[in-house]
PQR file of N, CA, C, O and H, with PARSE charges and radii, in Angstrom:
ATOM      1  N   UNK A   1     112.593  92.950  96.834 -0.4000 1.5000
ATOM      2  CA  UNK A   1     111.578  92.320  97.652 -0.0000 2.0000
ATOM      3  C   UNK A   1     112.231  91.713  98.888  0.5500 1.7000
ATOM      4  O   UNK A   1     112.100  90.525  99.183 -0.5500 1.4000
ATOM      5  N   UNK A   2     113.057  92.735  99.712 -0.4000 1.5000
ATOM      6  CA  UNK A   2     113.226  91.906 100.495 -0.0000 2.0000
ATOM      7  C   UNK A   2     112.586  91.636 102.227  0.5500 1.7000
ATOM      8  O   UNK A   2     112.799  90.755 103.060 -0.5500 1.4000
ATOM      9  H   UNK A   2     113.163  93.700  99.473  0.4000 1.0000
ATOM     10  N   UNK A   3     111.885  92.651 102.217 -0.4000 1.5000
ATOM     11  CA  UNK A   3     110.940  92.714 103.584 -0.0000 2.0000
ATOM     12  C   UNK A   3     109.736  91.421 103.827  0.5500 1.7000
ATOM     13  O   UNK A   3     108.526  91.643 103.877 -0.5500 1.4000
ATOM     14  H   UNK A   3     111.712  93.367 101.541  0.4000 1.0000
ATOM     15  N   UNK A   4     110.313  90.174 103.948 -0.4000 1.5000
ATOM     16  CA  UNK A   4     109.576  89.143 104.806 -0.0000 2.0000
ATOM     17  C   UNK A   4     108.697  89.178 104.924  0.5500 1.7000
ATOM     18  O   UNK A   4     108.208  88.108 104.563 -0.5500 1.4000
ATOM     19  H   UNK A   4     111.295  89.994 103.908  0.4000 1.0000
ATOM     20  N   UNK A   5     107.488  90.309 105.513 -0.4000 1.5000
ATOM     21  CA  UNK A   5     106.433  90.612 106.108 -0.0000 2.0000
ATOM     22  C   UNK A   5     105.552  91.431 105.076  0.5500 1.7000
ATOM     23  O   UNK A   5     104.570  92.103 105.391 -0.5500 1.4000
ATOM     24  H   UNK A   5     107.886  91.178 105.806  0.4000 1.0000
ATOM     25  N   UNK A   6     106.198  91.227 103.424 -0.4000 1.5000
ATOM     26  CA  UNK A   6     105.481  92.017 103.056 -0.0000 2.0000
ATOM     27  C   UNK A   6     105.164  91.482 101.711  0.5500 1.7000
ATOM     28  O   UNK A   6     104.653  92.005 100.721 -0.5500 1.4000
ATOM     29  H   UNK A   6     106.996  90.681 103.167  0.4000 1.0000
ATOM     30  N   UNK A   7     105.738  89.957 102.023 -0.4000 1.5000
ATOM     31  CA  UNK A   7     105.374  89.407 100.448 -0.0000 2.0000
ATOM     32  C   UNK A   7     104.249  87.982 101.674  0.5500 1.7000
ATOM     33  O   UNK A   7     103.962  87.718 102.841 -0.5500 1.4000
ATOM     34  H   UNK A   7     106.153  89.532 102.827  0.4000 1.0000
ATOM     35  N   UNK A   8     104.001  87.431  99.909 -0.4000 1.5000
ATOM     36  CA  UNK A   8     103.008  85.914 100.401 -0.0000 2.0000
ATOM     37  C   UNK A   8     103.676  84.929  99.598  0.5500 1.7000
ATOM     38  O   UNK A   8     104.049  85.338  98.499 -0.5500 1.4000
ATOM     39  H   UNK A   8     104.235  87.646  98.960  0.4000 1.0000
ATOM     40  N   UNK A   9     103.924  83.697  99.889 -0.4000 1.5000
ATOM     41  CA  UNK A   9     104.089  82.510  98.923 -0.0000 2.0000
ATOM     42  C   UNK A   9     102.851  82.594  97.458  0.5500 1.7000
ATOM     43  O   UNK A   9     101.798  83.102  97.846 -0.5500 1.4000
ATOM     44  H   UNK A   9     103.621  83.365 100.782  0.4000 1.0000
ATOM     45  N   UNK A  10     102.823  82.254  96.154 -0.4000 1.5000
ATOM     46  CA  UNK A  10     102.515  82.332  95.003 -0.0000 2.0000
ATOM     47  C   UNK A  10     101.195  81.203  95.345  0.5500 1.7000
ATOM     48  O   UNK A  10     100.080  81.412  94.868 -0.5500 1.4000
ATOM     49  H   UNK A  10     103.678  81.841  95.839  0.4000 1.0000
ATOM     50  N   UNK A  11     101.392  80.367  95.955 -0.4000 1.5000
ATOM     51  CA  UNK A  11      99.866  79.727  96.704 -0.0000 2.0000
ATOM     52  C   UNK A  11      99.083  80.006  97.730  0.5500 1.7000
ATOM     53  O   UNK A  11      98.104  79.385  98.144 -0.5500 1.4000
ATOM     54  H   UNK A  11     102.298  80.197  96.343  0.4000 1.0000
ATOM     55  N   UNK A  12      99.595  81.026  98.133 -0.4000 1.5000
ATOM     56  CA  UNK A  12      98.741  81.855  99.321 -0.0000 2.0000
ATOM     57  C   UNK A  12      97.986  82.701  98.765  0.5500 1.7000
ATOM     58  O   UNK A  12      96.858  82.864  99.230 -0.5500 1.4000
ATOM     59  H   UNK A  12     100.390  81.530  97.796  0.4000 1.0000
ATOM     60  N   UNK A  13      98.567  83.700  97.250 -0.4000 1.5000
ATOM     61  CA  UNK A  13      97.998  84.377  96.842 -0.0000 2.0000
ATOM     62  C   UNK A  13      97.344  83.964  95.900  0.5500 1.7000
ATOM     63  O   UNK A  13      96.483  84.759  95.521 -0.5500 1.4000
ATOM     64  H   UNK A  13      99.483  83.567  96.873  0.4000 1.0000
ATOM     65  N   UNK A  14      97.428  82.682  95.161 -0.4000 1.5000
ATOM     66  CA  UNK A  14      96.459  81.760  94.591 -0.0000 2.0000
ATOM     67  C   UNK A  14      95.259  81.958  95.377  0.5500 1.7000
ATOM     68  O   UNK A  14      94.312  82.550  94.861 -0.5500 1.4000
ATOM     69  H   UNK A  14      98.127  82.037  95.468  0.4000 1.0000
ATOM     70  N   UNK A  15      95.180  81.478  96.719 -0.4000 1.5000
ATOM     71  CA  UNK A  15      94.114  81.215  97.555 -0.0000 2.0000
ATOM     72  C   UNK A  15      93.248  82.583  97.594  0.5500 1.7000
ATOM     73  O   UNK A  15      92.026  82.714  97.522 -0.5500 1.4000
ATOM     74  H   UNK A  15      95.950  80.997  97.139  0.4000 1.0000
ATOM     75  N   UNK A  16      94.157  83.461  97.715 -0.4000 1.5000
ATOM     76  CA  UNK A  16      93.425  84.997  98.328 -0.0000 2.0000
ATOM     77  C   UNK A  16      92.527  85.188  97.308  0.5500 1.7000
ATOM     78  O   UNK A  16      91.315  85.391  97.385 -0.5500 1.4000
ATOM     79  H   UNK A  16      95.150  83.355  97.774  0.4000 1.0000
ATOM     80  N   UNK A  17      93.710  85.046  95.706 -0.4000 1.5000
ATOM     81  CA  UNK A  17      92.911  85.695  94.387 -0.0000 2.0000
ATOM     82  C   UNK A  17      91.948  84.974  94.127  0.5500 1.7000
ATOM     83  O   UNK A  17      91.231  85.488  93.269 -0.5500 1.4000
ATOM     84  H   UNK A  17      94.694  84.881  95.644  0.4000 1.0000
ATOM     85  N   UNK A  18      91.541  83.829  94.548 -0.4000 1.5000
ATOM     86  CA  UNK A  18      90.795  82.976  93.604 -0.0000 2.0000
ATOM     87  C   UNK A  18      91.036  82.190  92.318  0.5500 1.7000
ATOM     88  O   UNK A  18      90.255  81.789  91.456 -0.5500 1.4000
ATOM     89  H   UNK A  18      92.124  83.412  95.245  0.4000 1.0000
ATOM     90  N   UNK A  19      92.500  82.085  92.471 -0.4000 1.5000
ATOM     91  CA  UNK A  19      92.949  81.895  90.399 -0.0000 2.0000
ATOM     92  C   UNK A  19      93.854  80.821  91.175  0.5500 1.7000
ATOM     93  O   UNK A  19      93.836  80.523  92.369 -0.5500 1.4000
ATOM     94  H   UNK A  19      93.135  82.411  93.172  0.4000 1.0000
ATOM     95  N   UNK A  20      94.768  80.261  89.974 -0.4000 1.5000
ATOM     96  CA  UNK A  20      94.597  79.363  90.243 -0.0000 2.0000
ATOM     97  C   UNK A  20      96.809  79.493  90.603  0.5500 1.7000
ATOM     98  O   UNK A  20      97.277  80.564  90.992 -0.5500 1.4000
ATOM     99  H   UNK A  20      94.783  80.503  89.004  0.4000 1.0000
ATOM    100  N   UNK A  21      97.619  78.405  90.393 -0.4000 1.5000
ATOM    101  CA  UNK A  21      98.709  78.501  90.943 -0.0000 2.0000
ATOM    102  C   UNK A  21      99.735  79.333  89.149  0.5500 1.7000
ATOM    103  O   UNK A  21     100.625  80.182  89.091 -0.5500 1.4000
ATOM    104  H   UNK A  21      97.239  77.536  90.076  0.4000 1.0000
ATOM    105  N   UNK A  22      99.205  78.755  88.320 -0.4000 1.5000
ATOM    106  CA  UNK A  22      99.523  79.330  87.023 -0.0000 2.0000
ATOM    107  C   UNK A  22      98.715  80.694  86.814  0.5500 1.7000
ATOM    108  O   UNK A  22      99.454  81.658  86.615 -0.5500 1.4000
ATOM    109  H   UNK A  22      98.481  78.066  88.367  0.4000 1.0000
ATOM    110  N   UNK A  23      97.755  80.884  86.818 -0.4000 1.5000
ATOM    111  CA  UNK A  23      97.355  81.909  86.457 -0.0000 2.0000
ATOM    112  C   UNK A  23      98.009  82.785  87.246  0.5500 1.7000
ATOM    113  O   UNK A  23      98.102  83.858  86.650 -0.5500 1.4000
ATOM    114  H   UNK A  23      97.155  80.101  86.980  0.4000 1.0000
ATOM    115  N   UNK A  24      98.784  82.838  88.917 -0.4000 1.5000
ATOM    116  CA  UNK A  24      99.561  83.590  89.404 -0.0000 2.0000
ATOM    117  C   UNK A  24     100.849  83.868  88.570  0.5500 1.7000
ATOM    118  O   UNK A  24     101.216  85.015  88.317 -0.5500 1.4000
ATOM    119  H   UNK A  24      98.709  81.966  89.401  0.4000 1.0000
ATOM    120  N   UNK A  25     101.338  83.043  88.266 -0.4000 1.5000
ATOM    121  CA  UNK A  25     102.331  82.952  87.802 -0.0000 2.0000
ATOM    122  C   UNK A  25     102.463  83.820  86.409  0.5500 1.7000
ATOM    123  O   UNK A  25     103.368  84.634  86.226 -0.5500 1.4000
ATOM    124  H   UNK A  25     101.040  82.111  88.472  0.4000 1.0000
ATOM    125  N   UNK A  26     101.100  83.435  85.152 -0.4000 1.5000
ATOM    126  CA  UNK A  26     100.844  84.421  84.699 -0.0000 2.0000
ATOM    127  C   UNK A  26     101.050  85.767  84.602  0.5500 1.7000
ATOM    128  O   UNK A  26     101.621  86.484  83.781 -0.5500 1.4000
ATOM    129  H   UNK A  26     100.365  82.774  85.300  0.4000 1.0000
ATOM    130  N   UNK A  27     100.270  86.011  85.952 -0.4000 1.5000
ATOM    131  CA  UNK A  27      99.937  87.585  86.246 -0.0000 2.0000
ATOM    132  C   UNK A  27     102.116  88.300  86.695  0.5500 1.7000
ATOM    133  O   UNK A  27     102.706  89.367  86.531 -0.5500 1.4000
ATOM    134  H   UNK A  27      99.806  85.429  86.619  0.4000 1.0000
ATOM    135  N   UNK A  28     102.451  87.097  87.194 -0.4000 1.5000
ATOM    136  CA  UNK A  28     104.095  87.580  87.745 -0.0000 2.0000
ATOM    137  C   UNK A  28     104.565  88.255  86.463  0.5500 1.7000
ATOM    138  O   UNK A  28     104.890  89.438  86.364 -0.5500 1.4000
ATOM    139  H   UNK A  28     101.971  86.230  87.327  0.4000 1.0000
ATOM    140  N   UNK A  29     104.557  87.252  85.401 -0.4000 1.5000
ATOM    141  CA  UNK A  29     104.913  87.384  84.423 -0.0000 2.0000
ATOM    142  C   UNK A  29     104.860  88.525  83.029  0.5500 1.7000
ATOM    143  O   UNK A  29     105.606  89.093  82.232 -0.5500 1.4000
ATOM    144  H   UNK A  29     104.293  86.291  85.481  0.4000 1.0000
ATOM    145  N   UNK A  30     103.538  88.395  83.366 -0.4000 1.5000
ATOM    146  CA  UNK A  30     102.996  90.307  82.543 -0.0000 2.0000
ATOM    147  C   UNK A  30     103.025  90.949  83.546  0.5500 1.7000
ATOM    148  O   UNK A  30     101.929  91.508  83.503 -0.5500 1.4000
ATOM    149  H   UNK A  30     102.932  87.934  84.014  0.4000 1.0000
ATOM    150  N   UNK A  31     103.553  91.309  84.525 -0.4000 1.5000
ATOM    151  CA  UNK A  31     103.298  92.897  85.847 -0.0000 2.0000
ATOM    152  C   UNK A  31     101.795  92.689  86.386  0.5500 1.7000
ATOM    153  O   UNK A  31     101.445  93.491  87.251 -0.5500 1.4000
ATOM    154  H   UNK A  31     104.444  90.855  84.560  0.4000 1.0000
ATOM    155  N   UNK A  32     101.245  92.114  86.150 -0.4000 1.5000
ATOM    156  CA  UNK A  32      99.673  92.278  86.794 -0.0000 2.0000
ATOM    157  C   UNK A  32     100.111  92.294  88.281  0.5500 1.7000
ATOM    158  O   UNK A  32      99.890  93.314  88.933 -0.5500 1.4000
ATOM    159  H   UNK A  32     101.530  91.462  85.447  0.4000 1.0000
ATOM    160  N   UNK A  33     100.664  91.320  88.809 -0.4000 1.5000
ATOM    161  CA  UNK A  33     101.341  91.008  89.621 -0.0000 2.0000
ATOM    162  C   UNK A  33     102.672  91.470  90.014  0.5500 1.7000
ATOM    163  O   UNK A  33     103.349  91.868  89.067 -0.5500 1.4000
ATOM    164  H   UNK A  33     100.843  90.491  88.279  0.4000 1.0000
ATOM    165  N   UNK A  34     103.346  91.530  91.427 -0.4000 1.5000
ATOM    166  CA  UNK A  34     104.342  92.214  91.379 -0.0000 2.0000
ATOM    167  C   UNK A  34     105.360  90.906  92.555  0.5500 1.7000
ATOM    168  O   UNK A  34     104.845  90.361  93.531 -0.5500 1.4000
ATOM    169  H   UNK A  34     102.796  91.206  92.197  0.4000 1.0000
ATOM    170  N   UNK A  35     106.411  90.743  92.223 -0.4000 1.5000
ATOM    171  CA  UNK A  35     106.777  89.421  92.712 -0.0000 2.0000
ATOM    172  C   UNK A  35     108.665  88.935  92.658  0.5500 1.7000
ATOM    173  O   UNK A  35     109.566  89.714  92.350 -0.5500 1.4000
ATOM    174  H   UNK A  35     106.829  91.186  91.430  0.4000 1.0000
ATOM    175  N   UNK A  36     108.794  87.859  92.946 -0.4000 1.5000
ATOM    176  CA  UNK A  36     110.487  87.363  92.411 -0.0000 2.0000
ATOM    177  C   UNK A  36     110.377  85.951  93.478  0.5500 1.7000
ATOM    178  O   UNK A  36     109.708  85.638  94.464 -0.5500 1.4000
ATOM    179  H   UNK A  36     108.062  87.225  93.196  0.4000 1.0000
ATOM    180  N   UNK A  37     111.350  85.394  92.718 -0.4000 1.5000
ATOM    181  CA  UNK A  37     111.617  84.668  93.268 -0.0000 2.0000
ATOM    182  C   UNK A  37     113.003  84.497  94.410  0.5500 1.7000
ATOM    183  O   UNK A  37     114.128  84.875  94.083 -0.5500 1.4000
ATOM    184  H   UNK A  37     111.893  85.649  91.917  0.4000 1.0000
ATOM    185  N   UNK A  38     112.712  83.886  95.742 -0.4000 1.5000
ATOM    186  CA  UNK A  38     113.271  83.563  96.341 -0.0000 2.0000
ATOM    187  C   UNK A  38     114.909  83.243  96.271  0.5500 1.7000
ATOM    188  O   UNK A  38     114.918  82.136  95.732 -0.5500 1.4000
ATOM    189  H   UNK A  38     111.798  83.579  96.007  0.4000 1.0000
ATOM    190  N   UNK A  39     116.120  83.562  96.489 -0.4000 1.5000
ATOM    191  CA  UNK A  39     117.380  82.891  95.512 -0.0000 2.0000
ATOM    192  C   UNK A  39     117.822  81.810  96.758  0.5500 1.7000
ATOM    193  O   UNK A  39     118.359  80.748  96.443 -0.5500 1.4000
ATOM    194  H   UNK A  39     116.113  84.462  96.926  0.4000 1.0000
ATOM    195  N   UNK A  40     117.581  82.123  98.117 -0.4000 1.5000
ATOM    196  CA  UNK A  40     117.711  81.136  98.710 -0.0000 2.0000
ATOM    197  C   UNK A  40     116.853  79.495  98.641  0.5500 1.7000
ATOM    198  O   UNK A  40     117.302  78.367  98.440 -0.5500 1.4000
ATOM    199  H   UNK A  40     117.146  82.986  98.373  0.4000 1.0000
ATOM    200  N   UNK A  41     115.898  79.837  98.822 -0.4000 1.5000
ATOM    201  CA  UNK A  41     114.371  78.630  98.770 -0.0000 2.0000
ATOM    202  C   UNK A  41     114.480  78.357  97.497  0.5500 1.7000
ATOM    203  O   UNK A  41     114.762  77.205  97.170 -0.5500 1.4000
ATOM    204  H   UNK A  41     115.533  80.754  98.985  0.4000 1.0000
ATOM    205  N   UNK A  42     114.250  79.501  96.380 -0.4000 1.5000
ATOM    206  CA  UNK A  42     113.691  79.130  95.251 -0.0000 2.0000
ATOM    207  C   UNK A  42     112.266  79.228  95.026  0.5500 1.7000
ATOM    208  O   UNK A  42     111.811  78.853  93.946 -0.5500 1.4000
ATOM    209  H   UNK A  42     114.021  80.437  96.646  0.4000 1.0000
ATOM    210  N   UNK A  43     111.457  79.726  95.995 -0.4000 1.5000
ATOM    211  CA  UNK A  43     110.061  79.745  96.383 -0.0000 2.0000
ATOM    212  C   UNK A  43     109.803  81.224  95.641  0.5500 1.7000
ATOM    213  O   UNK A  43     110.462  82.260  95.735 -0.5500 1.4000
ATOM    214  H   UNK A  43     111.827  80.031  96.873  0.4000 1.0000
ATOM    215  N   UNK A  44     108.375  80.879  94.727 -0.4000 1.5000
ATOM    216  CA  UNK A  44     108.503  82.573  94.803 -0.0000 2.0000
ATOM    217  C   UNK A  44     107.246  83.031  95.144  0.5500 1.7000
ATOM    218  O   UNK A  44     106.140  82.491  95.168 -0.5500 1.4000
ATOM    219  H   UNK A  44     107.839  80.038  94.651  0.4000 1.0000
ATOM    220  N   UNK A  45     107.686  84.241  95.426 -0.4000 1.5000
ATOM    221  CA  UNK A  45     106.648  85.420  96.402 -0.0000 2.0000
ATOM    222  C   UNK A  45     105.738  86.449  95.686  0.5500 1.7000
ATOM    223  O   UNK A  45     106.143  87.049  94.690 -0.5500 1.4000
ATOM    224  H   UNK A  45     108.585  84.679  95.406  0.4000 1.0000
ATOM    225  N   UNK A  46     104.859  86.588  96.056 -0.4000 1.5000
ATOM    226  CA  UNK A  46     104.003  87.970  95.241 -0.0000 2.0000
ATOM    227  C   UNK A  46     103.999  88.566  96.444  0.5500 1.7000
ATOM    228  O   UNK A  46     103.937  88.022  97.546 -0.5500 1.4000
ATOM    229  H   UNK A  46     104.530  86.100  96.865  0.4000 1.0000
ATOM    230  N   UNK A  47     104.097  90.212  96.071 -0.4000 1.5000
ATOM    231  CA  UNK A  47     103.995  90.952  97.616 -0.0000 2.0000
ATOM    232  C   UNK A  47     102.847  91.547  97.890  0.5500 1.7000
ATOM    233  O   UNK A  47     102.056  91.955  97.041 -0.5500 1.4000
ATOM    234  H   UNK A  47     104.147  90.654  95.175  0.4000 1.0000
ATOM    235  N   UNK A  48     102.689  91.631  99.298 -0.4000 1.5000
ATOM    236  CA  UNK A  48     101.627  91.628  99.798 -0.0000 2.0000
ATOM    237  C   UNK A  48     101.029  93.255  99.423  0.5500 1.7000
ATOM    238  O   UNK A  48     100.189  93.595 100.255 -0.5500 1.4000
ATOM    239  H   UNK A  48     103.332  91.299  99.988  0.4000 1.0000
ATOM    240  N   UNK A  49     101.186  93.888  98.782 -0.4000 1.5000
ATOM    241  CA  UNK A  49     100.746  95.366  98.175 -0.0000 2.0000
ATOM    242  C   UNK A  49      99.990  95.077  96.946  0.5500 1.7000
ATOM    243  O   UNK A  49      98.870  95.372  96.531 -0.5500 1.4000
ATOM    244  H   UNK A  49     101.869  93.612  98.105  0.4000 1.0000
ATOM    245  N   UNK A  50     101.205  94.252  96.416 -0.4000 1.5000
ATOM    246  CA  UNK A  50     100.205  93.787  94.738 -0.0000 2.0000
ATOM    247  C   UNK A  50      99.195  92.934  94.957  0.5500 1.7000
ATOM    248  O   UNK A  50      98.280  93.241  94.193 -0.5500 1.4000
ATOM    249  H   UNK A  50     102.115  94.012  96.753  0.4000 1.0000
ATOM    250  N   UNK A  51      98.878  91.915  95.694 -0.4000 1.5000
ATOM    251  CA  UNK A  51      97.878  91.191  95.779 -0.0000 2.0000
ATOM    252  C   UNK A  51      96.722  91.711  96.400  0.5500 1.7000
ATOM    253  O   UNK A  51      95.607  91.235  96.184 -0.5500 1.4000
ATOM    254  H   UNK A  51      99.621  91.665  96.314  0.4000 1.0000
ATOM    255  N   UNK A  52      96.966  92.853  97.311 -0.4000 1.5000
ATOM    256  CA  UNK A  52      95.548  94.091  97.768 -0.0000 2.0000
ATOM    257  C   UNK A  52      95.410  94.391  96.623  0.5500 1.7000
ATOM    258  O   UNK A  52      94.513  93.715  96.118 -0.5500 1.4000
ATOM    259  H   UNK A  52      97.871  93.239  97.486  0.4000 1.0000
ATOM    260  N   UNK A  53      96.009  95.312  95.713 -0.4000 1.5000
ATOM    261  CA  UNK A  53      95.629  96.359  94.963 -0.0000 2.0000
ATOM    262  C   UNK A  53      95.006  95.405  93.676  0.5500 1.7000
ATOM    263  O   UNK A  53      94.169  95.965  92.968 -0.5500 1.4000
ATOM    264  H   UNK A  53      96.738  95.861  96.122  0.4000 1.0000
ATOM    265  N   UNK A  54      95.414  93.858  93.313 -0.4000 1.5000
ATOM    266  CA  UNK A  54      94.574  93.029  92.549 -0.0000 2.0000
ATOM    267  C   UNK A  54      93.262  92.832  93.035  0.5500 1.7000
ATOM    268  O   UNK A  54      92.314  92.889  92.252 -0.5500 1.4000
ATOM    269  H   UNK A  54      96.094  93.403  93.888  0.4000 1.0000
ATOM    270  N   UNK A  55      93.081  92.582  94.370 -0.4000 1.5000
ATOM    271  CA  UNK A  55      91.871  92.285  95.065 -0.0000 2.0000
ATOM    272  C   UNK A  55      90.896  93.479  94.997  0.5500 1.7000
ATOM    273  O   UNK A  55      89.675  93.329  95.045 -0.5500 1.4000
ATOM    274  H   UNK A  55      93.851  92.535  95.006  0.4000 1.0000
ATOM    275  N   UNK A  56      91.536  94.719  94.877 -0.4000 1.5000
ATOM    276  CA  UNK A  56      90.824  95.754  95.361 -0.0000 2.0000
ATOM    277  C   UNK A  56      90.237  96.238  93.783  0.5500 1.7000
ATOM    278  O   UNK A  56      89.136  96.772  93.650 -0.5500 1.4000
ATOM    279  H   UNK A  56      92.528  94.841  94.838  0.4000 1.0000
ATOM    280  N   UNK A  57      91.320  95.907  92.443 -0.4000 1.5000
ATOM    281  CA  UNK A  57      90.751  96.260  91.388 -0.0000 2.0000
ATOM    282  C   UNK A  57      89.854  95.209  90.556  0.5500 1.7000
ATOM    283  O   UNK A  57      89.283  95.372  89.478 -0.5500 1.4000
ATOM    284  H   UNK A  57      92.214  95.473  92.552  0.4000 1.0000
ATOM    285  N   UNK A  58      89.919  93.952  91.491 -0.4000 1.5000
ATOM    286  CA  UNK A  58      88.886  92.782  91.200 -0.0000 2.0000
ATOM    287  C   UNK A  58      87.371  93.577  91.685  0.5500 1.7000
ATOM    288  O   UNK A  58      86.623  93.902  90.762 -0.5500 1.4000
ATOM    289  H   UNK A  58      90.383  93.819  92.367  0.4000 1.0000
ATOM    290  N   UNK A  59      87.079  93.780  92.640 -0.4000 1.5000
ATOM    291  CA  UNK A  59      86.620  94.405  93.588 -0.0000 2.0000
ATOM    292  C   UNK A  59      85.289  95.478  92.714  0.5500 1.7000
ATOM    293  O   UNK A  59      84.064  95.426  92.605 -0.5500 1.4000
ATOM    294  H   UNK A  59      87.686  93.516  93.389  0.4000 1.0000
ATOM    295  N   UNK A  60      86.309  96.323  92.266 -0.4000 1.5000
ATOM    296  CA  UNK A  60      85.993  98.072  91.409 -0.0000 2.0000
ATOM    297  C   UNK A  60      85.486  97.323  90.036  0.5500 1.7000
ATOM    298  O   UNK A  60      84.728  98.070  89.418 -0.5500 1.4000
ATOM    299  H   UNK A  60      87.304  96.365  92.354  0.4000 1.0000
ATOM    300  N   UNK A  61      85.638  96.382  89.551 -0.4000 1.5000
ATOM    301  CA  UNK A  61      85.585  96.016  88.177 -0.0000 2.0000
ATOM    302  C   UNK A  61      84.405  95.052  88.504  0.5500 1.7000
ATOM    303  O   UNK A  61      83.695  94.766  87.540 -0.5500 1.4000
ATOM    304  H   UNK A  61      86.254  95.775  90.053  0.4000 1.0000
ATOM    305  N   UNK A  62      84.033  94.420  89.897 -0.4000 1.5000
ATOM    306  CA  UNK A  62      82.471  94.102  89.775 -0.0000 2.0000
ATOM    307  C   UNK A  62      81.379  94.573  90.543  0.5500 1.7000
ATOM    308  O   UNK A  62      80.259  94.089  90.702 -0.5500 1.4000
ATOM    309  H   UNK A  62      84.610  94.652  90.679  0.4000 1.0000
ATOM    310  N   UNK A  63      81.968  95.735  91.050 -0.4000 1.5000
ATOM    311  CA  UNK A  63      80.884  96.842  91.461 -0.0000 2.0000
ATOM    312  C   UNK A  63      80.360  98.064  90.341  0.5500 1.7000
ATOM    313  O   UNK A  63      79.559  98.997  90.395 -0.5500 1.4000
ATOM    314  H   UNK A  63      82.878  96.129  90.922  0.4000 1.0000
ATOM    315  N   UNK A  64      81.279  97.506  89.318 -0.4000 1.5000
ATOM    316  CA  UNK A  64      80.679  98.797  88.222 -0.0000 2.0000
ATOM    317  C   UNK A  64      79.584  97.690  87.010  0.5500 1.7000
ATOM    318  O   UNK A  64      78.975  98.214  86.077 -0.5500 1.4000
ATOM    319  H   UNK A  64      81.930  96.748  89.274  0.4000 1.0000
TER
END
């Protein structure tokens, strides 16, 4: 994960998903999510691919 521009902070994508700062963390944790943590900061990131393709299968799962 190292392209900058292609992850979000784990409370940004809180915000996007609607869930909450654990339930991200959660999702890191079983693959729902796709992510790492930071080794400089310590901050960790979900990338910005996995958090579309959550949004998008949030999405498909309440249009059916």
């Amino acid at each position: 994960m190292d392209d900058l521009d292609n992850r979000v902070l784990v409370q940004e994508a809180a915000i996007e998903l609607g869930l909450s700062r654990e339930s991200v963390m959660r999702r890191l944790a079983t693959d729902e999510l796709e992510g790492a943590k930071d080794r400089l900061s310590g901050r960790w990131y979900v990338t910005r691919e996995s958090v579309d393709r959550y949004l998008a299968q949030q999405q498909a799962a309440a249009a059916s």
